[in-house]
C-alpha positions in Angstrom: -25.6 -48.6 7.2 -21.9 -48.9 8.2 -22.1 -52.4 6.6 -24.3 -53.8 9.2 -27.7 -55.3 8.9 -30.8 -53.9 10.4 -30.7 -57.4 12.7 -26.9 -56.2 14.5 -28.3 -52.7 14.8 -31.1 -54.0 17.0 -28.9 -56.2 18.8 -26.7 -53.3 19.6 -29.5 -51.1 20.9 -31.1 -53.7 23.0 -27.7 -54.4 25.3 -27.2 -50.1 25.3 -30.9 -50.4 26.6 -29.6 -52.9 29.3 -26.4 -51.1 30.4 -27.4 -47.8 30.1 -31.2 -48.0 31.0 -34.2 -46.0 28.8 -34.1 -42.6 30.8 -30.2 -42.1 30.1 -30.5 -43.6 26.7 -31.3 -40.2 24.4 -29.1 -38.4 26.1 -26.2 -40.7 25.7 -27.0 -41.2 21.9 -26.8 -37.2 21.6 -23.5 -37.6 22.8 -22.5 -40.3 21.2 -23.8 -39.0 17.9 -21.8 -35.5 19.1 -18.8 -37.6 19.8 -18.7 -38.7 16.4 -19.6 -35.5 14.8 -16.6 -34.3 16.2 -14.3 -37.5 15.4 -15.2 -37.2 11.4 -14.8 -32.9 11.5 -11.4 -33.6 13.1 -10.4 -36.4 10.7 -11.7 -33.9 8.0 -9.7 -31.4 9.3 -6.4 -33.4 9.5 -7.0 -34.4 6.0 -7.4 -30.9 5.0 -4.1 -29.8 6.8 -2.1 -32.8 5.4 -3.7 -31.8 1.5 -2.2 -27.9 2.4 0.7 -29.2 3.8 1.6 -31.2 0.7 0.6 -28.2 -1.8 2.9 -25.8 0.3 5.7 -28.2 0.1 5.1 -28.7 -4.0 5.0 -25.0 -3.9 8.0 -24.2 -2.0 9.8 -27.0 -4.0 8.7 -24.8 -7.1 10.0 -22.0 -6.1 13.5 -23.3 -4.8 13.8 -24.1 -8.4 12.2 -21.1 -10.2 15.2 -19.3 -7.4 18.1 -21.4 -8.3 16.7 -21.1 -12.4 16.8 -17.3 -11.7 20.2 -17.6 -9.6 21.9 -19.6 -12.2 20.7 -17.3 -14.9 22.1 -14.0 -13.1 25.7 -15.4 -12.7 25.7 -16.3 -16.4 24.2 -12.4 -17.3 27.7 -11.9 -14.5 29.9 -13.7 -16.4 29.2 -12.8 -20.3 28.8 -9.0 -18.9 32.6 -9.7 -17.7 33.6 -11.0 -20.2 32.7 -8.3 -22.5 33.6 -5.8 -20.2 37.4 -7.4 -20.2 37.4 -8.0 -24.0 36.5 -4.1 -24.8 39.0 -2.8 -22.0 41.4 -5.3 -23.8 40.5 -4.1 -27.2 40.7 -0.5 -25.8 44.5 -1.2 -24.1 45.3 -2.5 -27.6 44.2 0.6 -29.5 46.1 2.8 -27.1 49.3 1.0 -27.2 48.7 1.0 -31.1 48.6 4.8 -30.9 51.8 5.0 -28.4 53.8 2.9 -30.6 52.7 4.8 -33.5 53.8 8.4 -32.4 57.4 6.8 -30.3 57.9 5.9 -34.4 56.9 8.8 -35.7 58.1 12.4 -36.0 59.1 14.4 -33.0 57.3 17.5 -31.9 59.3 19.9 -33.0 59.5 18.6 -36.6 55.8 18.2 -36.6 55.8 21.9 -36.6 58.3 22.3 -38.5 56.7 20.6 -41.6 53.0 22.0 -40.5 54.9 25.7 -41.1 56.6 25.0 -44.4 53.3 23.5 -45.0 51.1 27.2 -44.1 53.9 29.1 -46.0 53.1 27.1 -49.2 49.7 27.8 -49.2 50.3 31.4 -48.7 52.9 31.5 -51.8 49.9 29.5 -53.6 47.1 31.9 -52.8 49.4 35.2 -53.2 50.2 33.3 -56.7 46.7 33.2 -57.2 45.7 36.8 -56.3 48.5 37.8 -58.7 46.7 36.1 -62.0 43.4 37.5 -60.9 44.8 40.7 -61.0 46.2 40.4 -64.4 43.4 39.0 -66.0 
């Protein structure tokens, strides 16, 4: 027990019998025995504390990461989002300017209506033309 012989433990008793005397013996081994009761549910307790403290700590060091992991992959969602947000308003700018350049170089207005005119009279003449044959067959 407590790496000591049975010979030590005796010694040990016999001087507490001298100091302390037989009547307040029991009652000072109750508190002794209460004394380290309390010691070893204390260092118990500080162990269990440290243990928690540690696991918080891997756990809070877990989720920094799993934050700056989510962090990191939000501004690269920000940035291909932008970039394909600039590339189809680019693309767009393009197709606009296309169709600007394309009516400056074409036509004016009032030819445009010009040729769609000459364009309505000719399919008149065609299908008066051909209510004409009908009629003659």
């Amino acid at each position: 027990m407590f790496g000591m012989s049975f010979g030590e433990i005796l010694v040990i008793a016999i001087i507490a019998i001298l100091f302390i005397g037989p009547e307040k013996l029991p009652d000072t081994m109750v508190k002794i025995a209460k004394f380290f009761r309390s010691f070893k549910k204390t260092v118990h307790e500080v162990k269990d504390s440290i243990e928690q403290e540690v696991h918080l700590k891997e756990l809070k060091d877990e989720a920094i990461s799993y934050k700056e992991q989510l962090e990191k992959s939000v501004t690269e969602i920000k940035q291909d989002t932008n970039v394909n947000v600039i590339d189809d308003l680019q693309d767009g700018f393009a197709d606009i300017k296309g169709s600007l350049t394309s009516l400056e170089e074409g036509p004016s207005a009032p030819e445009l209506f010009k040729e769609m005119k000459e364009e309505e009279k000719a399919e008149t003449q065609k299908s008066k033309k051909k209510k004409g044959k009908k009629k003659d067959v």
